[in-house]
Backbone bond lengths (Angstrom), bond angles and torsions (degrees), N, CA, C in turn:
res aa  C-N    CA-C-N  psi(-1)  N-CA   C-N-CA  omega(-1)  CA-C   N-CA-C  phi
1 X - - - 1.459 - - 1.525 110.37 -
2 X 1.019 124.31 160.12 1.819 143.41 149.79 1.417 85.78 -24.71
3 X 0.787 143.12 -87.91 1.711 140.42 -139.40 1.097 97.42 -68.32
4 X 1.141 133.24 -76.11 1.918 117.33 167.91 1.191 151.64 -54.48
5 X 1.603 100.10 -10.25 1.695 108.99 141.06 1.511 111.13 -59.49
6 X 1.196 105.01 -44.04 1.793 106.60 -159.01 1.333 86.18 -76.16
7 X 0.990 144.40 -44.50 1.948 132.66 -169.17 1.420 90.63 -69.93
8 X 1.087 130.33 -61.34 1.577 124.95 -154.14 1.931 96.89 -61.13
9 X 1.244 116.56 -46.42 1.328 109.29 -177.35 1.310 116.96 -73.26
10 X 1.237 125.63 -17.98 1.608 135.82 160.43 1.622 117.87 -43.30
11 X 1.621 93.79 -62.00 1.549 94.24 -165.25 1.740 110.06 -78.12
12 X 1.661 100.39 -18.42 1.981 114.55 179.39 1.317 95.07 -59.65
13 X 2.038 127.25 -46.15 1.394 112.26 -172.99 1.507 122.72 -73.24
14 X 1.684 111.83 -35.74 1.261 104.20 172.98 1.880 116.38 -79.70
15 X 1.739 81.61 124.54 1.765 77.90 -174.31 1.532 119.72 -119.63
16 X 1.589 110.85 34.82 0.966 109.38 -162.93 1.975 77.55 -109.81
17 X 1.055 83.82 130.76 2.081 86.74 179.36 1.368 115.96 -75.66
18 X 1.578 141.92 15.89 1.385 132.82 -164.28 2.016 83.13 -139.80
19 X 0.929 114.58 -16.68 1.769 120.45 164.99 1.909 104.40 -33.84
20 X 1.096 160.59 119.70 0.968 126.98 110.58 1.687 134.10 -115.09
21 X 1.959 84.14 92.57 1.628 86.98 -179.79 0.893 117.89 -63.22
22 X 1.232 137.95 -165.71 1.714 138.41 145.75 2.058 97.77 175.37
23 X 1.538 90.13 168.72 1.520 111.02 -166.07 1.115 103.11 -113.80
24 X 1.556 120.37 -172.16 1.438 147.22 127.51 1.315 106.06 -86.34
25 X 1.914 129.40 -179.97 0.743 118.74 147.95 1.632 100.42 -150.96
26 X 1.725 123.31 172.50 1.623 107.61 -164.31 1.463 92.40 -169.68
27 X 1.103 98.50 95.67 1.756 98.72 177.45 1.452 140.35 -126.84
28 X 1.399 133.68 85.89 1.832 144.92 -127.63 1.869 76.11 -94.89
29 X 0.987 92.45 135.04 1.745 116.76 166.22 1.660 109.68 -122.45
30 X 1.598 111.40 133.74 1.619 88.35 167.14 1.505 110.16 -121.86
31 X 1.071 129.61 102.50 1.367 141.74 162.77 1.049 122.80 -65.20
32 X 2.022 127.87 86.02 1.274 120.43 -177.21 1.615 111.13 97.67
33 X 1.057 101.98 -123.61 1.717 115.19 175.84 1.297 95.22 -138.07
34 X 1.726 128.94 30.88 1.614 107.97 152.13 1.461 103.62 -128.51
35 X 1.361 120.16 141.71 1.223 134.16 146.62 1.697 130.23 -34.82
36 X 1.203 105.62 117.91 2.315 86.54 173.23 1.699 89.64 -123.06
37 X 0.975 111.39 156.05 1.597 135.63 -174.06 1.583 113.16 -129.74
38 X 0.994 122.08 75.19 1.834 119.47 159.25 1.411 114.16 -68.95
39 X 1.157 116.65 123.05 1.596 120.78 138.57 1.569 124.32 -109.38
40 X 1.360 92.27 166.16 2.015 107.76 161.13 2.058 94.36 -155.65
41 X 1.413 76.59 101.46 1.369 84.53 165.86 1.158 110.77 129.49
42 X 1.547 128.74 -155.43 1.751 143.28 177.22 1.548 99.13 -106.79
43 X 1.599 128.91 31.26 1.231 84.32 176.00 1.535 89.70 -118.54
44 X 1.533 140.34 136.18 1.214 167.59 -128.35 1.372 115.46 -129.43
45 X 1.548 122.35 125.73 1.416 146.31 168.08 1.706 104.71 -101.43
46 X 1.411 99.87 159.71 1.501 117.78 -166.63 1.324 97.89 -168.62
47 X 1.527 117.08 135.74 1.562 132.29 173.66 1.588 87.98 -92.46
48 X 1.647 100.37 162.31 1.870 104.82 160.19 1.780 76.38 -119.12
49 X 0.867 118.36 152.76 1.401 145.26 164.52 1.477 123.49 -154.75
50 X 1.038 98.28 121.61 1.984 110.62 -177.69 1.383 110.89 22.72
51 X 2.053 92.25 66.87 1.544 111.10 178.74 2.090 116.56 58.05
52 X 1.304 97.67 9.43 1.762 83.37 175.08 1.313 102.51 -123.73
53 X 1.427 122.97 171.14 1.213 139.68 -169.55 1.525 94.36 -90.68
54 X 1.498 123.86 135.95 1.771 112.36 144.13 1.380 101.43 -132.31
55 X 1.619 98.71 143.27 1.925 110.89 -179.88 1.966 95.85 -72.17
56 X 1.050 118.28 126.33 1.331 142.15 156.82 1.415 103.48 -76.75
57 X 1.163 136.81 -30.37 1.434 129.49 -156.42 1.429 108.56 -152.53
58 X 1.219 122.68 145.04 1.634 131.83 178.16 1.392 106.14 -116.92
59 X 1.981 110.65 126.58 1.272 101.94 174.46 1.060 117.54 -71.95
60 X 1.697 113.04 172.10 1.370 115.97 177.08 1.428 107.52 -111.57
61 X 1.217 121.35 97.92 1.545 138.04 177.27 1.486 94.79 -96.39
62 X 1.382 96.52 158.77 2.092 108.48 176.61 1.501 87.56 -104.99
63 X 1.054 132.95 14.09 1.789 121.39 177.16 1.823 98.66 -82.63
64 X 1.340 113.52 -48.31 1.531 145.14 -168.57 1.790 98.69 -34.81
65 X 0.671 133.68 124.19 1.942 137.66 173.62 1.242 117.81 -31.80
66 X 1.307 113.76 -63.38 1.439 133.36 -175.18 1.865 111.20 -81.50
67 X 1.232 117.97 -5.54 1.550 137.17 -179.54 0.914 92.61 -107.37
68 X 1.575 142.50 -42.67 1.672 120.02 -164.77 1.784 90.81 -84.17
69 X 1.385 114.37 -32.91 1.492 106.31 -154.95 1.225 112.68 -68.03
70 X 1.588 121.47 -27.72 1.331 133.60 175.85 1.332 113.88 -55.11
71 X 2.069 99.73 -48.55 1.779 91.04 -164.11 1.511 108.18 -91.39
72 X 1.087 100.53 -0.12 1.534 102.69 162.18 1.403 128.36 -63.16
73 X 1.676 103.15 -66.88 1.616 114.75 177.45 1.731 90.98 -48.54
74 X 1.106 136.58 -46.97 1.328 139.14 -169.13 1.601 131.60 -53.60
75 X 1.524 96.38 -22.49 1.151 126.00 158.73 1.881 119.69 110.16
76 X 1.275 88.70 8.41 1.506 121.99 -174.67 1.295 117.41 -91.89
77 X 1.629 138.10 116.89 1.364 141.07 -176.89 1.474 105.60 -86.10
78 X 1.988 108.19 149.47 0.907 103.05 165.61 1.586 120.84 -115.52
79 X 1.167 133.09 151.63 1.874 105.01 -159.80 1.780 86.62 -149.49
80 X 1.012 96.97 145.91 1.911 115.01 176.49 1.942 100.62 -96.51
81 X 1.015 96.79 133.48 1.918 115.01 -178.52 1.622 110.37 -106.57
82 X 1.106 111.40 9.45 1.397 104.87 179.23 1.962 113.99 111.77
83 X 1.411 77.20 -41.55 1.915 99.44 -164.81 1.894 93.81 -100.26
84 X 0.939 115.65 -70.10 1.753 137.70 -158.14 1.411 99.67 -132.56
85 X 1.387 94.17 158.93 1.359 132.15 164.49 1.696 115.47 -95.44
86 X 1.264 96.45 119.92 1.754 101.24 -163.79 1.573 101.37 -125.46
87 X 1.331 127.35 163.96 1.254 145.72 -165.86 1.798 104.16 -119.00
88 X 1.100 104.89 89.05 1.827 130.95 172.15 1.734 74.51 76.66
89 X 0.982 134.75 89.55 1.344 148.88 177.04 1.393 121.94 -10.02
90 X 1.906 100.90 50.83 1.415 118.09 -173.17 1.939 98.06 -114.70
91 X 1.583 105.79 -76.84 1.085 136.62 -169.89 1.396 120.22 -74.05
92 X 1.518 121.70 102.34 1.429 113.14 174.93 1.721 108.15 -93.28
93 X 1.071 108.71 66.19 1.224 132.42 174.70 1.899 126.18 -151.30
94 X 0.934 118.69 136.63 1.415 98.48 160.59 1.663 136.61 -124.41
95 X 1.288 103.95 16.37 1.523 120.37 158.69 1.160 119.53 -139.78
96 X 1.250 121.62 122.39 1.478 117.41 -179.76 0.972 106.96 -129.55
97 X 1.959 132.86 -159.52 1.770 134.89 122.29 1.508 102.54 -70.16
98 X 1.604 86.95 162.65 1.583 77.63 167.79 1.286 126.28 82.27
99 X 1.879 111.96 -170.20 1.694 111.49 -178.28 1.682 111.32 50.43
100 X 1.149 116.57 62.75 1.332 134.51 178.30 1.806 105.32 -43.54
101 X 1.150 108.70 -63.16 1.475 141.00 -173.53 1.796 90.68 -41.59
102 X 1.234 117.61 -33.00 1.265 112.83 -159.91 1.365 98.50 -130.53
103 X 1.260 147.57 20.46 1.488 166.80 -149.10 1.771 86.82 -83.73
104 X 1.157 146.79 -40.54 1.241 145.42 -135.49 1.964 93.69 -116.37
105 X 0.827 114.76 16.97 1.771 126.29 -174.49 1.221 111.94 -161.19
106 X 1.485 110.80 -53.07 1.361 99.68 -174.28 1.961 119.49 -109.90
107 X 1.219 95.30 91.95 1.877 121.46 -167.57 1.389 98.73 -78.51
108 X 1.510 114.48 157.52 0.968 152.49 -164.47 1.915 109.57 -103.92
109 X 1.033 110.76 -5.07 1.653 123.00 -156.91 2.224 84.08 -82.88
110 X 0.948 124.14 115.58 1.279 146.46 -167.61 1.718 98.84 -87.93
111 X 1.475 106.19 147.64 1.631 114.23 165.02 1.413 101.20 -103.34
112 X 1.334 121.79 130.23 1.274 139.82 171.83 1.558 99.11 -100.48
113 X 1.271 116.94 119.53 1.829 121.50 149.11 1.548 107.11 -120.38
114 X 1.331 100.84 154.22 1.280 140.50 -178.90 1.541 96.56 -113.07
115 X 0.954 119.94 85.57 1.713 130.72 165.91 1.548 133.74 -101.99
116 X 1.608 104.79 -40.66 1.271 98.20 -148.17 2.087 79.72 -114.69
117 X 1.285 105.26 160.56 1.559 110.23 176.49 1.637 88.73 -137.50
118 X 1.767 118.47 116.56 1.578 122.90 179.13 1.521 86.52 -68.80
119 X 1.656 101.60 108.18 1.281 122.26 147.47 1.663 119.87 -111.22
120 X 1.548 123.51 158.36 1.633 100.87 173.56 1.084 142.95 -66.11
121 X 1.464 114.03 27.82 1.506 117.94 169.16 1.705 87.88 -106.58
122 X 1.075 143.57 -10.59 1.370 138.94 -168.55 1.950 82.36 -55.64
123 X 1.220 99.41 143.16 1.524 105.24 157.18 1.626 135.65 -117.57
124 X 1.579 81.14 -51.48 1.752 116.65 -175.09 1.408 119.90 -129.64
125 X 1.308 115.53 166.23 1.490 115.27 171.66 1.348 95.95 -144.36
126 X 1.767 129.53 110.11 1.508 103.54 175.48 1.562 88.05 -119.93
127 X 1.868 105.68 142.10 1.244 119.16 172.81 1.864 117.26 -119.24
128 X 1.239 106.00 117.41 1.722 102.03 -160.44 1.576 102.35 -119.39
129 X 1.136 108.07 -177.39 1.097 104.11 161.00 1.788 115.37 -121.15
130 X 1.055 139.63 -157.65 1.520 124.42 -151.72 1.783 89.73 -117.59
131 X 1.252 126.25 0.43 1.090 108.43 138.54 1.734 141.22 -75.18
132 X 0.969 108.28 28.61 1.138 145.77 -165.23 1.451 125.05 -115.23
133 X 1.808 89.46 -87.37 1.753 108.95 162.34 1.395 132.73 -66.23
134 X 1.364 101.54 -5.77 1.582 108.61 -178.00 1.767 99.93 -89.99
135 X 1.186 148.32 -41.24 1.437 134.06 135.95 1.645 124.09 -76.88
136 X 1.226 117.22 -1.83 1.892 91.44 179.95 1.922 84.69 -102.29
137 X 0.911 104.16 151.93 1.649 131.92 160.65 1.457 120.88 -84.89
138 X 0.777 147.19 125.10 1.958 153.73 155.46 1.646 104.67 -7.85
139 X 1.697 103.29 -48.70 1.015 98.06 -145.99 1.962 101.52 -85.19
140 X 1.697 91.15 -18.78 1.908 95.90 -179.45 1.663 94.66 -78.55
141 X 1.363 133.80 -0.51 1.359 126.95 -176.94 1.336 90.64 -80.28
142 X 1.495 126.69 -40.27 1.711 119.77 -152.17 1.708 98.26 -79.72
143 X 1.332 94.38 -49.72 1.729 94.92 -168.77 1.712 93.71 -59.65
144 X 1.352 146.94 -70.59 1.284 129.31 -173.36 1.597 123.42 -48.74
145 X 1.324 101.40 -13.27 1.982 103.24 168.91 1.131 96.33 -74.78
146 X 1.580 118.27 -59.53 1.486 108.16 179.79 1.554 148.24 -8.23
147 X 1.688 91.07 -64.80 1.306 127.31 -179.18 1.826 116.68 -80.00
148 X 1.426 105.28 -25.98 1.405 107.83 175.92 1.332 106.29 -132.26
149 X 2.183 107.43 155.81 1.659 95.66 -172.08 1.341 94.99 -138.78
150 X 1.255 109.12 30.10 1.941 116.33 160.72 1.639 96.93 -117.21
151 X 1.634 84.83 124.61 1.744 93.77 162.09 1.487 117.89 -48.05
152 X 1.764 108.58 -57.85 1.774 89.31 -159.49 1.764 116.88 -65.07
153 X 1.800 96.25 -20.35 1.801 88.22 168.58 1.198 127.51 -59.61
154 X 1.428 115.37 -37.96 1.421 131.38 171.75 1.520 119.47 -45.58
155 X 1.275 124.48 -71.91 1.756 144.17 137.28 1.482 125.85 -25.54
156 X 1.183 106.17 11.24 1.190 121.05 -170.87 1.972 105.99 -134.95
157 X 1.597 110.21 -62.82 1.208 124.03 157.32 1.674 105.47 -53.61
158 X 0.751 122.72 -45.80 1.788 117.76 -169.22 1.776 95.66 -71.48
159 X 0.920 119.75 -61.88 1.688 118.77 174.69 1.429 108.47 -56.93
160 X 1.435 141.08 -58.76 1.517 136.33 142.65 1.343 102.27 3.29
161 X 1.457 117.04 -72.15 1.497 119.30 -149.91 1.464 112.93 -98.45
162 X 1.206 129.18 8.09 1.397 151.95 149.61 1.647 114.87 -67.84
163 X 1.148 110.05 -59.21 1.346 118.36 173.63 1.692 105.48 -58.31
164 X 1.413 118.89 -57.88 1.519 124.63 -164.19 1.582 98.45 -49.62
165 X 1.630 118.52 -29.93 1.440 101.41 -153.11 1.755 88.51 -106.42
166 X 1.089 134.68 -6.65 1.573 131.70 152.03 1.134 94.91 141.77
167 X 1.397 149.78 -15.57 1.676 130.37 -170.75 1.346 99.32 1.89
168 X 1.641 119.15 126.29 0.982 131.98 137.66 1.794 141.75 -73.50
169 X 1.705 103.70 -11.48 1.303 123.52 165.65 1.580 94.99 -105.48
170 X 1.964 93.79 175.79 1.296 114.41 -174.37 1.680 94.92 -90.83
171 X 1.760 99.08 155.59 1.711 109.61 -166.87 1.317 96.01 -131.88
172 X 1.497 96.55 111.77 2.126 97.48 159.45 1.844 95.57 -113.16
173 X 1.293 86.25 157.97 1.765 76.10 177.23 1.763 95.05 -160.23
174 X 1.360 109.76 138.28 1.489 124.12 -176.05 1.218 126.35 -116.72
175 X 1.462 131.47 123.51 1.899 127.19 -163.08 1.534 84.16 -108.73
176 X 1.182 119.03 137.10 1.351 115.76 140.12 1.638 122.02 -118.74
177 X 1.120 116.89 143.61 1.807 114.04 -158.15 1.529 93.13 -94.29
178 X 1.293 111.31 153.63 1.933 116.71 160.21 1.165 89.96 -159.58
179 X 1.089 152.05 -141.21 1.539 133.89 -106.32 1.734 106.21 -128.05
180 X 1.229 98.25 119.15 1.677 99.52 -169.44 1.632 119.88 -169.60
């Protein structure tokens, strides 16, 4: 797939061997009148539809059943620090690009859903990353759609209000408008 070209060409450019960058990645395609949603990683999509929240995307935590079982059989531990659940007690993630060090657990292989069909209750599409979702709630996303009906103000106020409440990660965050 796209996502494992893009990891494999990630880690070919960084060539310094003690590097371990790595990403998320989160990418809404609309084909037709349906939505597809890939991730690798924690960073999270959400439809607004006739005023409700729906998850487009599932993070990838190593706490998750089917995430620990993988990086396990894989040969990879998963261990809790007090705070998070981390992957060989580096990565509070368990798919990313990148993270060389951890290349053998933590894969690049993306969940694609097919969820959403732009019907006219479709409203919104917000795609963030978990500096973001780790203080805003679904439900402070709806009341600020509410109140505003331009995406980039929205994407702008939602990252605003990420920062105000402390994000400890970095926050990009994206509105896209459809029918409202």
């Amino acid at each position: 797939t796209t996502f494992l070209k893009t990891d494999a060409d990630f880690l070919e450019s960084v060539t310094t061997p003690y590097r371990e960058d790595g990403s998320t990645a989160l990418a809404a395609v609309l084909v037709g009148d349906q939505i597809y949603v890939a991730n690798v990683g924690d960073s999270r999509a959400i439809a607004l539809k006739g005023g409700k929240a729906i998850p487009l995307s599932d993070d990838h935590k190593p706490n998750l059943k089917d995430e620990r079982t993988r990086i396990e059989n894989a040969g990879g531990g998963v261990s809790y620090d007090g705070f998070t659940w981390r992957v060989d007690g580096i990565l509070a993630m368990s798919r990313a690009f990148g993270n060389r060090s951890l290349k053998n657990y933590v894969i690049a292989e993306p969940d694609i859903q097919q969820e959403t069909q732009v019907s006219s209750d479709l409203e919104y599409l917000v795609l963030a990353t978990d500096g973001l979702w780790d203080v805003v709630q679904n439900e402070d996303v709806i009341s600020l759609m509410r109140a505003t009906d331009e995406p980039e103000v929205a994407a702008v106020k939602l990252t605003e209000m990420a920062h105000s409440r402390h994000s400890s990660d970095n926050i990009t965050c994206i509105v896209v408008g459809f029918h409202h």
